[in-house]
C-alpha positions in Angstrom: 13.9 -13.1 -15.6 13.3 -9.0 -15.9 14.7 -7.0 -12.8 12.9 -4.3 -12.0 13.3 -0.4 -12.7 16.0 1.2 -10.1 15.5 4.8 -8.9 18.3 6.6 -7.3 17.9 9.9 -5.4 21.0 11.6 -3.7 20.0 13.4 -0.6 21.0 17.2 -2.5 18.9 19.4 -4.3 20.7 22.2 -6.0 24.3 22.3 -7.4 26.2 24.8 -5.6 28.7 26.1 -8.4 25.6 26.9 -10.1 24.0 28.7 -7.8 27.5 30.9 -7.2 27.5 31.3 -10.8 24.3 32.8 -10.7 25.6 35.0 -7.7 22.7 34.1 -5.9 23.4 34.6 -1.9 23.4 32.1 1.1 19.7 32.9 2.3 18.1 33.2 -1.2 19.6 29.7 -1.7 17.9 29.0 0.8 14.5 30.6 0.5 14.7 28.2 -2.8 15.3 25.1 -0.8 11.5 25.8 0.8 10.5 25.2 -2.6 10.5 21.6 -1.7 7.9 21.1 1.1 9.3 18.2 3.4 9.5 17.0 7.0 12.2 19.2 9.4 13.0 16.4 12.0 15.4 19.1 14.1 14.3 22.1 15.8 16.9 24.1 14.4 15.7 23.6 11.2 12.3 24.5 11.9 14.2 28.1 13.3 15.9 28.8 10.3 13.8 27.8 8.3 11.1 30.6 10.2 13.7 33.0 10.2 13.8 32.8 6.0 10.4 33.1 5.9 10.6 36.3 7.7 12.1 37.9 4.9 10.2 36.1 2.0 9.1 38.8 0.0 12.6 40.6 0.1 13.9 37.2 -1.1 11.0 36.1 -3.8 12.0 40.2 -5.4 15.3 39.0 -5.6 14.6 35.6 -7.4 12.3 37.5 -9.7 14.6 39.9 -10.6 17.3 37.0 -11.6 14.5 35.2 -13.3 13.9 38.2 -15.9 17.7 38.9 -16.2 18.5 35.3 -17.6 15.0 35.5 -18.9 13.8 32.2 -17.4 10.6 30.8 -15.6 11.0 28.8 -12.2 10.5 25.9 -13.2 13.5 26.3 -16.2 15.6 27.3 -13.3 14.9 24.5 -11.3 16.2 22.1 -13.9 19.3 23.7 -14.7 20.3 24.7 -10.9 20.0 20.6 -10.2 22.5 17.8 -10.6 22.6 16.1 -13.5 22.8 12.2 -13.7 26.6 12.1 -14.9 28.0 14.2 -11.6 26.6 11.0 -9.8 27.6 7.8 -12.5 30.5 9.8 -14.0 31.6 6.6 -16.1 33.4 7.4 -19.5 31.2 7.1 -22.7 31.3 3.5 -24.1 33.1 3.3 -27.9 32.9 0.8 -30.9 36.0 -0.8 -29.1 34.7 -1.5 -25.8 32.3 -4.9 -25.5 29.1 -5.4 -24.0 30.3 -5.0 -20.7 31.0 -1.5 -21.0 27.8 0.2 -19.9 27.3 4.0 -19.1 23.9 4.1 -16.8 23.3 7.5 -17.9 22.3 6.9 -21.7 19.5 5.9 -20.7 18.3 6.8 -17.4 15.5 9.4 -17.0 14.9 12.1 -14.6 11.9 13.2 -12.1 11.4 15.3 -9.0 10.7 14.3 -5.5 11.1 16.2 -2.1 14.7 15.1 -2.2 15.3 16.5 -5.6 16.3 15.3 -9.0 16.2 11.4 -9.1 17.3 9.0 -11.3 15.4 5.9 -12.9 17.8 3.1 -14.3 15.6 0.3 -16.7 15.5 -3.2 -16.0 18.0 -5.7 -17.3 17.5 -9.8 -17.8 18.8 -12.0 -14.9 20.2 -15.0 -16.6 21.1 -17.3 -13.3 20.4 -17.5 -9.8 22.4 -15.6 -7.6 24.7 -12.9 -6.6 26.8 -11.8 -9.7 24.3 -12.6 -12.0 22.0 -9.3 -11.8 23.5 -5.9 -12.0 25.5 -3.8 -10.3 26.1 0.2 -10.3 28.9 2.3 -8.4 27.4 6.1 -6.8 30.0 8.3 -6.4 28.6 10.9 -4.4 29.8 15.0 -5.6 30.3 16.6 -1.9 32.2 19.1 -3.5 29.1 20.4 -5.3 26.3 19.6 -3.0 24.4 22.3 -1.3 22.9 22.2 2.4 19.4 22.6 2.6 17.5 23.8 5.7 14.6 21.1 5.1 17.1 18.0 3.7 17.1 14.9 4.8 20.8 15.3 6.8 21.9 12.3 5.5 25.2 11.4 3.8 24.0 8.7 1.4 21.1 8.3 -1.7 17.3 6.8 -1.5 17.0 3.3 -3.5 13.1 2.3 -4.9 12.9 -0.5 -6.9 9.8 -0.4 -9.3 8.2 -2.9 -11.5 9.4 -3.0 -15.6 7.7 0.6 -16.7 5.4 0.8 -14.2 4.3 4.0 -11.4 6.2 4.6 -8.7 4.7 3.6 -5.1 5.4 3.9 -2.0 8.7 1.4 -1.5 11.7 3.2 -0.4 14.9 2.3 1.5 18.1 4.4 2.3 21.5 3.5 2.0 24.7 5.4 3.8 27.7 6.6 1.6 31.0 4.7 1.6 29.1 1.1 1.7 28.5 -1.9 -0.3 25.2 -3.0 -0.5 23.5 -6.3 -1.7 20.0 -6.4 -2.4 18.6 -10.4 -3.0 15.4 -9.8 -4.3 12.3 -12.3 -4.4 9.4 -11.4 -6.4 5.4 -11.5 -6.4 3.2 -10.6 -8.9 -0.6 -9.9 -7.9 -3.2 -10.4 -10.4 -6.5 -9.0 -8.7 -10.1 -8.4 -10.0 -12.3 -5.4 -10.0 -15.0 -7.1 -7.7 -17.0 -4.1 -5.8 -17.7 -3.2 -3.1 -15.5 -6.5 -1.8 -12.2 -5.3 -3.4 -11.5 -2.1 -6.2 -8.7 -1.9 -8.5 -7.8 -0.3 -11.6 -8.6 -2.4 -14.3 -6.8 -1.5 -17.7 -4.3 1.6 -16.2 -2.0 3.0 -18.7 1.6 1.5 -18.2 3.3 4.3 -16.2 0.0 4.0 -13.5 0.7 4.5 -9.9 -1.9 5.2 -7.4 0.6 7.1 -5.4 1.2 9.4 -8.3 -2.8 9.6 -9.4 -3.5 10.2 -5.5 -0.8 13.5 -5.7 -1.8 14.5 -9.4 -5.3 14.7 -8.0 -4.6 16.2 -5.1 -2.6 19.1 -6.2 -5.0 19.7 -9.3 -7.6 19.9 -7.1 -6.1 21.9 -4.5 -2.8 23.3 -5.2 -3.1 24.6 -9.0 -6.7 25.0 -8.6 -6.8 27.4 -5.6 -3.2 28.8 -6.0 -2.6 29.1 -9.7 0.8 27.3 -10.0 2.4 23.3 -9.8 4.8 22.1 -6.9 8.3 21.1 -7.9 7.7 17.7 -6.9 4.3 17.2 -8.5 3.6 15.0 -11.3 4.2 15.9 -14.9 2.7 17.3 -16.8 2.4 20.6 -15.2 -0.6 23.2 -15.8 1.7 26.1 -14.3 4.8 27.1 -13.3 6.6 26.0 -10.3 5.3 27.6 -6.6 8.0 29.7 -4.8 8.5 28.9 -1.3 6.1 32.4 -0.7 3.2 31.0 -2.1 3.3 27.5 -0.6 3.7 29.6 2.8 0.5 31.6 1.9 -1.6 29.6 -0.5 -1.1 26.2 -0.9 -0.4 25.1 2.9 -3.4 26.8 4.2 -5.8 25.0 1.5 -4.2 21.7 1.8 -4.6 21.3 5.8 -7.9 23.5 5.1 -11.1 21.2 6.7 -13.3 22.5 4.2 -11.0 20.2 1.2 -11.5 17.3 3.2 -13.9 15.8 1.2 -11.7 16.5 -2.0 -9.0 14.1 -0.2 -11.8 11.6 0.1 -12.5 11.9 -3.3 -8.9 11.4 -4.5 -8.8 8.2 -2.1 -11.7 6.7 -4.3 -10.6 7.9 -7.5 -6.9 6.1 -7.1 -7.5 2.9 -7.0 -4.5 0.2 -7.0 -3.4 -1.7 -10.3 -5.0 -4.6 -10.4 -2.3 -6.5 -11.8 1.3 -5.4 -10.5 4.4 -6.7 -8.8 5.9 -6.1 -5.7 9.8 -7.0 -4.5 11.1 -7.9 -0.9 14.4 -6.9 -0.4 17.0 -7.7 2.1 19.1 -5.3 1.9 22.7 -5.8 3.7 25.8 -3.5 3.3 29.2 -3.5 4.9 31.5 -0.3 4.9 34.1 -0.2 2.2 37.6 -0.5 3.8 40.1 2.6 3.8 42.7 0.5 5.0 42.8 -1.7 2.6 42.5 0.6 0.2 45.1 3.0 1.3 47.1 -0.1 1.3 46.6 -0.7 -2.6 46.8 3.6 -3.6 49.0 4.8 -1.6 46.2 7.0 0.3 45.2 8.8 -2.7 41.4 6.6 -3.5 41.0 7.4 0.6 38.6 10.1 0.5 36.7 9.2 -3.0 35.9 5.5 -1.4 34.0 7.4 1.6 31.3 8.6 -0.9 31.2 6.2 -3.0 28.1 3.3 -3.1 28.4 0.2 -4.6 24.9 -1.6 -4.9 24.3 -5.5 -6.4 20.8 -6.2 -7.3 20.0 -9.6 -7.9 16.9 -12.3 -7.4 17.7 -15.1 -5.6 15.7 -18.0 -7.6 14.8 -17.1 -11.0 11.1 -17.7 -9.9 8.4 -15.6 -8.8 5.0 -15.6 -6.7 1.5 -15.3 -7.9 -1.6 -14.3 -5.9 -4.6 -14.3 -7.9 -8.1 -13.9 -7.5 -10.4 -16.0 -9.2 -14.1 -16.9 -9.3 -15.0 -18.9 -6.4 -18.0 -20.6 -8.7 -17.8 -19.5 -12.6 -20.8 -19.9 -14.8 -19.9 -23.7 -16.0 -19.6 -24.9 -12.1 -23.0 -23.1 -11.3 -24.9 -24.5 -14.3 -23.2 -27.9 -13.0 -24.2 -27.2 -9.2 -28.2 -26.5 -10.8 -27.9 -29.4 -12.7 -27.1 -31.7 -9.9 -29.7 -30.3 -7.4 -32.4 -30.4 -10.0 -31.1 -34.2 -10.2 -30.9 -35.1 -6.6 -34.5 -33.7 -5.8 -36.3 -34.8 -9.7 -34.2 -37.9 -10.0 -36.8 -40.6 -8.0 -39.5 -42.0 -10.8 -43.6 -41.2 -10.5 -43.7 -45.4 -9.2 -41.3 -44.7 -6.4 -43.0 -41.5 -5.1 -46.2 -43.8 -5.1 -44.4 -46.7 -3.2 -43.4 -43.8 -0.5 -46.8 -42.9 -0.3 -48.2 -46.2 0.2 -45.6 -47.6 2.8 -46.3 -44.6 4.7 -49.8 -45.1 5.3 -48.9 -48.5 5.5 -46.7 -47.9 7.9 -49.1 -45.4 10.2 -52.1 -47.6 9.6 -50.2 -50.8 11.4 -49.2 -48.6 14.3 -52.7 -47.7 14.8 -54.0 -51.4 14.1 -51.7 -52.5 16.8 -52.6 -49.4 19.4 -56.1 -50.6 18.8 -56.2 -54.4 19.6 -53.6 -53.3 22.5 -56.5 -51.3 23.6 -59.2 -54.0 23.3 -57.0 -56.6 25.0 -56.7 -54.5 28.1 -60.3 -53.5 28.0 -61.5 -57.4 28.1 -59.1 -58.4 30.5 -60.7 -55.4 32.7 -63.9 -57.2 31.9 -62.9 -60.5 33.3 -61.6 -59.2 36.1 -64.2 -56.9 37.3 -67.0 -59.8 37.1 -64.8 -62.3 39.2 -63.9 -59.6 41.8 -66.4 -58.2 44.4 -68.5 -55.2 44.3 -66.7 -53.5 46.7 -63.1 -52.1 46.0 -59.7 -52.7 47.2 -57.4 -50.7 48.4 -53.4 -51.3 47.6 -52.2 -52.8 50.8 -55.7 -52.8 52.8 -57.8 -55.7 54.1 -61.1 -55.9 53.1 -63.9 -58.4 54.2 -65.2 -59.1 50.5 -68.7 -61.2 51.4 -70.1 -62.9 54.1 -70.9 -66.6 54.0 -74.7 -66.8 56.1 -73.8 -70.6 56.4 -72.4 -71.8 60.1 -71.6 -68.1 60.3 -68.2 -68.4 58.4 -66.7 -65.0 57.7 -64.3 -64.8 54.8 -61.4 -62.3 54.2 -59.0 -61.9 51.6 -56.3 -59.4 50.6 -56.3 -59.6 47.0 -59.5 -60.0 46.4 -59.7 -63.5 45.5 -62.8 -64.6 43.9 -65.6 -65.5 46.2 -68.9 -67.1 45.3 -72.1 -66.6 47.8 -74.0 -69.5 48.7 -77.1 -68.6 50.3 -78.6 -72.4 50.2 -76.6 -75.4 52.4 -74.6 -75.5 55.1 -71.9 -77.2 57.2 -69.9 -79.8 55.4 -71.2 -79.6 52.0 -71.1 -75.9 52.0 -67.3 -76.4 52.4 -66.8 -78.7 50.4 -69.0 -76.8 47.8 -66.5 -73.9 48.1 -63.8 -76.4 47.7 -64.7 -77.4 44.2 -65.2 -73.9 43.1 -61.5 -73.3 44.4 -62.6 -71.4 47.3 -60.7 -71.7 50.4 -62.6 -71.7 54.2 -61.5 -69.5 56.5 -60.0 -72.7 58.6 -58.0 -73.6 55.5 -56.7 -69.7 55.4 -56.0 -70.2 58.9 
C-alpha cells in the first residue's frame, strides 16, 4: 500500500553565511524576513518589526543596489539566500556498492515556498506489512549554526510535517514536531470518492493531478489582488509567477491595504466558489507521539561528543497501521434501472386488476349499498305498522310518562276506569251490571273492582 507524500519545513528562512557573504547588515536581513507575510504572536515582534518598517525605503535602496551589483532579480535572490535540502538530510551519496537500503532523500525531493520558507516534499514509498518498521523513516538534522532569526518566525526549535496524498495539492493538514525527539506517526487512511451534485454538494470533477483548493484559493487570490493591483508575486505564492517577488515595502503599501480592502470582498467570494474541493482525494489521521532522544545514554556510548548534534536532530517513522483503507462514496440514491423498475411496479400495482374484476367491484358495491338501504327501509315500515297498531288500540287522549290518566268512562252502573299505561279499553254504551262486566271480561278488560 502507497504512503503518502511527506513535506518537511524547518522553522528558518535564510542561510546566514550567505547573507554575511553578501555583507548584507542585521536590519536589512531583516527588512527581507517581512518578505514573508506571517502571524507575530509576541509583542516584541510586532515592535521590531514596526521599527524596520520605519526605515523601509533606506533598506529597499540598499537591497536594490545589491540586487544590480550581483545582477540578480528578487526572486533569484531568494532561492540562493535559502537552505538547500542537503544542510537538513546531509546523508552521503549512495554508490554502485551500497544496496537498496542506502537511500539519499534528497535525489529526489523537490522544493516550494511557504511563510516558513523553503520546504521540502519527499515521494511516497510502498508499505509491504502492517506495522511500525515496515514504512519509512528519515533522520532531520537541524543546521543551527546557519539558521537565521527572523522577527515574524515561528520561534520554534523544530520543523512542520504535512503528509499529502501520492502527487496530489497540498491542503490544509499540518502538525509540528520539536527538535531532539523521536516521533512515530501510525497512519490510517480514507479515500473520498464524491460527486459533482449541485447545489447539494460541489466538487472538482476531473482536476489536474497536482490540484489543491488551498493552492487554487491563494493562486486566485493573489492574481486577483496582489499581482493585479500591485504588479509583483508574493514569495510564498504559487508557481508559476507573473512577476517578480514583492519586497517587504510594497506588501506594507500595496498589497496589505488591497487584500483587507472591503471593496475586494466580493473577489474573495469569488475565489471561494471557483475552488472547489477534489472530488476524489484521500485524507490521513495521524497519531503522532514522540519521546525525547536521550543525552545520557548517548553520552554514555560517545563519550559526550554526539551530545549536542542529538539535540537537533529528528527522527520520524511513518507507517499505516493495517494495510487497509476507508472509502466514503457517494452514489445515486435511485439510478435510471431502479427508477424504470419503481414505474414499472406502480404502473403494475394500480393496472394489474382485469376489466371483470373492476366490474365485480362495481357490482358488490351497489350491491352492497342497495341492501343497507333495503334493510333501513323495511326497518322503517316495521316501526311505522307497529305505530299503527298501537295507536288504534290506545285512547284518543295521550299519556304522559309517569302520569295517571282516566282513559274512558264506562256510562254503565257508573263504573269509572283508570289505567297508567294505557291499557286498551273498549266503550260499551249498551248493557249493564253483570253482563257488562263480564262483557269486559272476555275482551280482557279488567273492572275497576278487579284493579282494586
Amino acid at each position: 500500500m502507497k504512503l503518502p507524500d511527506l513535506i518537511i519545513c524547518p522553522f528558518n528562512r535564510f542561510n546566514l553565511s550567505y547573507l554575511q557573504e553578501m555583507n548584507i547588515s542585521e536590519p536589512l536581513s531583516q527588512y527581507l524576513e517581512l518578505t514573508y507575510p506571517t502571524i507575530m504572536y509576541h509583542r516584541f515582534q510586532l515592535l521590531r518589526a514596526e521599527e524596520i518598517m520605519v526605515n523601509s525605503d533606506l533598506y529597499d535602496e540598499q537591497l536594490q543596489s545589491i540586487l544590480r551589483q550581483n545582477n540578480l532579480n528578487f526572486s533569484d535572490f531568494i532561492q540562493r539566500a535559502s537552505l538547500n535540502c542537503p544542510a537538513f538530510f546531509p546523508l552521503r551519496e549512495c554508490t554502485e556498492d551500497d544496496d537498496e537500503s542506502c537511500i539519499n532523500p534528497c535525489s529526489e525531493a523537490t522544493e516550494m515556498y511557504t511563510s516558513a520558507g523553503r520546504c521540502f516534499r519527499f515521494p511516497s514509498s510502498i508499505q509491504n506489512a502492517s506495522g511500525y518498521g515496515h514504512g519509512y523513516s528519515i533522520i532531520v538534522n537541524l543546521p543551527y549554526e546557519l539558521y537565521h532569526t527572523g522577527v515574524n518566525q515561528i520561534l520554534n526549535d523544530g520543523i512542520l510535517v504535512k503528509l499529502v496524498g501520492d502527487g496530489k495539492g497540498v491542503n490544509y493538514d499540518m502538525s509540528l514536531i520539536p527538535a531532539g525527539v523521536h516521533a512515530i506517526i501510525p497512519l490510517t487512511a480514507t479515500r473520498y470518492d464524491f460527486m459533482n451534485d449541485p447545489p447539494r454538494y460541489e466538487c472538482e470533477e476531473d482536476p489536474f493531478d497536482a490540484y489543491s483548493s488551498l493552492h487554487c484559493f491563494e493562486s486566485c487570490v493573489h492574481h486577483g489582488i496582489t499581482e493585479d493591483k500591485c504588479k509583483c508575486s508574493l514569495v510564498a505564492s504559487v508557481n508559476p509567477k507573473r512577476y517578480d517577488t514583492c519586497t517587504a515595502k510594497v506588501i506594507r503599501a500595496c498589497v496589505i491595504p488591497e487584500f483587507y480592502n472591503p471593496d475586494q470582498h466580493l473577489q474573495i467570494e469569488k475565489c471561494n466558489i471557483k475552488c472547489k474541493p477534489p472530488c476524489k482525494s484521500w485524507a490521513f489521521t495521524k497519531q503522532l507521539s514522540y519521546a525525547p532522544l536521550s543525552t545520557n545514554m548517548v553520552s554514555k556510548l560517545t563519550n559526550g561528543t554526539q551530545k549536542e548534534s542529538l539535540k537537533r536532530t529528528i527522527i520520524l517513522d511513518i507507517f499505516y497501521e493495517q494495510l487497509e483503507y476507508t472509502t466514503i462514496k457517494h452514489v445515486v440514491a435511485m439510478p435510471l434501472p431502479s427508477l424504470i423498475a419503481q414505474i414499472g411496479g406502480q404502473f403494475s400495482l394500480w393496472a394489474g386488476g382485469s376489466l371483470i374484476s373492476l366490474c365485480q367491484i362495481v357490482i358488490y358495491c351497489s350491491r352492497f349499498i342497495f341492501n343497507r338501504c333495503s334493510s333501513k327501509s323495511s326497518s322503517c315500515a316495521k316501526r311505522k305498522s307497529r305505530r299503527k297498531r298501537r295507536s288504534r288500540n290506545c285512547p284518543l287522549e295521550k299519556c304522559d310518562s309517569g302520569a295517571t290518566k282516566t282513559n274512558n268512562k264506562i256510562s254503565n252502573g257508573g263504573v269509572e276506569m283508570k289505567d297508567k299505561k294505557c291499557a286498551p279499553i273498549a266503550e260499551i254504551v249498551d248493557g249493564g251490571g253483570a253482563d257488562s262486566q263480564s262483557s269486559l271480561s272476555d275482551k280482557g278488560l279488567m273492572t275497576e273492582e278487579q284493579l282494586i
